[in-house]
N, C-alpha and C positions, 0 to 999 in steps of 0.2 A: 504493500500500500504506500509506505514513504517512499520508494525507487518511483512509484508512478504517477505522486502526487509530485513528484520533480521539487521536492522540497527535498535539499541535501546542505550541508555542514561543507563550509571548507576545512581547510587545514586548520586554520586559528579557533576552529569552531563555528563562524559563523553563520549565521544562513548563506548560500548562494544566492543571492538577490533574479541574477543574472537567466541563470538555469532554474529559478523560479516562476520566468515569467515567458519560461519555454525558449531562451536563448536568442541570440539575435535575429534567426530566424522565426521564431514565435513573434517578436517584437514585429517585425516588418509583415506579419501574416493578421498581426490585429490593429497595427496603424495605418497601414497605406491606403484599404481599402475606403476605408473612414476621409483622409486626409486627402485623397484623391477627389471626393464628391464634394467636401467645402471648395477648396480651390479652385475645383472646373465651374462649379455653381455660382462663384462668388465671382470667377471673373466672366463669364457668360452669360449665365441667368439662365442656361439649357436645363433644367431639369432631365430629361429624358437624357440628353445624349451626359451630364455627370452620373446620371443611377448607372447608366450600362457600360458609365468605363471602370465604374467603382466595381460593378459585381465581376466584371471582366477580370479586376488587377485578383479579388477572390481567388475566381476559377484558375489563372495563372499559378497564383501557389499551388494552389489543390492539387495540378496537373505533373506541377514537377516533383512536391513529393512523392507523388502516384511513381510518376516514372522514377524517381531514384530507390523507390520501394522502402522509402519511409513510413515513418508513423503519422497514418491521419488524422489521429483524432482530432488532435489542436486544427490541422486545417480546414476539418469538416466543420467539426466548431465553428470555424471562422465564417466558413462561407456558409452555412445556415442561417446564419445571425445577419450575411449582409441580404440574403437572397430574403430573408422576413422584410429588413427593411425597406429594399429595392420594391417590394411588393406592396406593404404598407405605403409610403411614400407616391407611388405611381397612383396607386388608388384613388387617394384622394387630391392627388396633384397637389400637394405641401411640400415643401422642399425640407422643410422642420419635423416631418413626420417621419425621415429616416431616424431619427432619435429616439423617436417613440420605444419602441422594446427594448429600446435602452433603461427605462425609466423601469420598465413592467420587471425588468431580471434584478436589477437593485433592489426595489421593492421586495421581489422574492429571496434573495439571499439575505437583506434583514429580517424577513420574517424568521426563514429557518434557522438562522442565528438563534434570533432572542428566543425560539423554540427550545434549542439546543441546549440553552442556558436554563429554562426553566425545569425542564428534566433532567439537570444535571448532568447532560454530558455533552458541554461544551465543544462545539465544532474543532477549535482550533486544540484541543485534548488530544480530541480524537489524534487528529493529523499532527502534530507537533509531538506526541506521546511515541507516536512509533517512529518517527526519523530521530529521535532522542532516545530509543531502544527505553522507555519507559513502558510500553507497553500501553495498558490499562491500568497498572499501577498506581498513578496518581489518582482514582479517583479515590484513594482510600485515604488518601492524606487529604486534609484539609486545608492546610494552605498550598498545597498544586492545583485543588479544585479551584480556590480563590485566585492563583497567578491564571489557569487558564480559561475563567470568566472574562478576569479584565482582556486577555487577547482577545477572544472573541468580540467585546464590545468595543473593542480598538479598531475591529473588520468593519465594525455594523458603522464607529462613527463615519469611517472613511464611506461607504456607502449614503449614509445619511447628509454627509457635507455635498456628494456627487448630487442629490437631489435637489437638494435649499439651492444651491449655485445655480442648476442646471434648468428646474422647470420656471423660473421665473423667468428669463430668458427665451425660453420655448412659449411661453405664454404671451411673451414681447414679439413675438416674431425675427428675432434677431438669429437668424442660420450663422450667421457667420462667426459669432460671439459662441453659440450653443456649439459648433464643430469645434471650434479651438479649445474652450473650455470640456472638451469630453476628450480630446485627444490628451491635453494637459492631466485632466483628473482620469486617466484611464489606467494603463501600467505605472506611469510615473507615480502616482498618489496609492495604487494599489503596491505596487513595491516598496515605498515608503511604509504606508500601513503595516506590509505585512513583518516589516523590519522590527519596526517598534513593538508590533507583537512579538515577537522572536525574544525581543531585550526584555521586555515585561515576565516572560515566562520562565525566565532561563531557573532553573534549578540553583538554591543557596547550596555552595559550596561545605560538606559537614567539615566543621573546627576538627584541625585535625588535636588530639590531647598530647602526643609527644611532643606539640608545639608550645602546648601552654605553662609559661612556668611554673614550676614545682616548689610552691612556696617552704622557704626553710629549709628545701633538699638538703644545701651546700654543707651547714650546718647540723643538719640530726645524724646524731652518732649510729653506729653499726646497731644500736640494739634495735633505732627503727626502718632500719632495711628491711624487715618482714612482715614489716606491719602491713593492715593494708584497709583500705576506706571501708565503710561500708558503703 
């Protein structure tokens, strides 16, 4: 589950931000398609002819991982998400409406979040539990349970800011504000996010006791070498 949730540890321990957000090719499989419909939109005003270069740049991914006999998911992913929009969007002839299921998948991954939390078993547990070879472990401890609430609500805030920013905008009619602002708040904000969760969770290092000094060692004589605490 952690090899495939592509959440891995570097060397120094830390998250891989990088190969968290599916690598530079994941990066380029969930920006351009986005970043290619603002652009051609904003300097055009084609509607039509931005949805079909945007679903186009899609299919282009899809196609070469196919042939390099990669992993599609991330790319399916991607192109479902733009092939909703292109649809949405054309539909009603709104250039703002390719945003739309944007709003509808935030929405739904704070709900299953704050889900997660109420029954106790914290999304980001889950998933951060096993690339930290904790397992299921933490749920028996109380303060893991409490470090990996606040990561998940560190997920939901980052979700919840993309919304307050995002549909008021989308409300305004402003595409060109609403595309940059989802491009900006998309991996970049979701990487950041999920960083600060990472730091929030991390496991208290146990006091090691050979470390701690041994009050009046230096000093007690051989008779209290054998004593010993209760």
């Amino acid at each position: 589950m952690a090899t495939n949730s592509g959440l891995e540890r570097k060397d120094n321990g830390q998250i891989d931000l990088l190969k968290a957000a599916g690598g530079w090719r994941g990066i380029a499989e969930s920006v351009c398609p986005g970043l290619v419909f603002v652009v051609l939109f904003t300097i055009t005003g084609a509607l039509n002819v931005s949805l079909i270069v945007s679903l186009a740049v899609a299919v282009v991914f899809t196609v070469a991982r196919l042939l390099k006999r990669e992993t599609l998911t991330q790319a399916l992913a991607g192109l479902a998400g733009v092939v909703i929009s292109v649809f949405i969007s054309r539909t009603t002839g709104e250039a703002k409406d390719y945003y739309v299921p944007g709003f509808f998948t935030n929405a739904a991954y704070m709900a299953a979040m704050l889900i997660s939390i109420l029954v106790k078993w914290p999304v980001m547990g889950v998933i951060f539990g096993y690339v930290r070879n904790e397992g299921l472990r933490w749920r028996q401890d109380a303060g893991r349970m409490r470090a990996y609430r606040a990561a998940t609500w560190m997920l939901i805030a980052v979700m919840g800011l993309r919304l307050a920013v995002q549909l008021p905008l989308y409300l305004a009619d402003q595409v060109g504000a609403l595309g940059a602002t989802r491009l900006i708040m998309g991996l970049p904000l979701y990487a950041l996010g999920l960083w600060l969760a990472w730091l929030i969770s991390r496991p208290v290092a146990a006091e090691d006791p050979a470390a701690e000094p041994a009050s009046g060692s230096s000093t007690a004589g051989p008779a209290s070498a054998g004593t010993t605490t209760p």
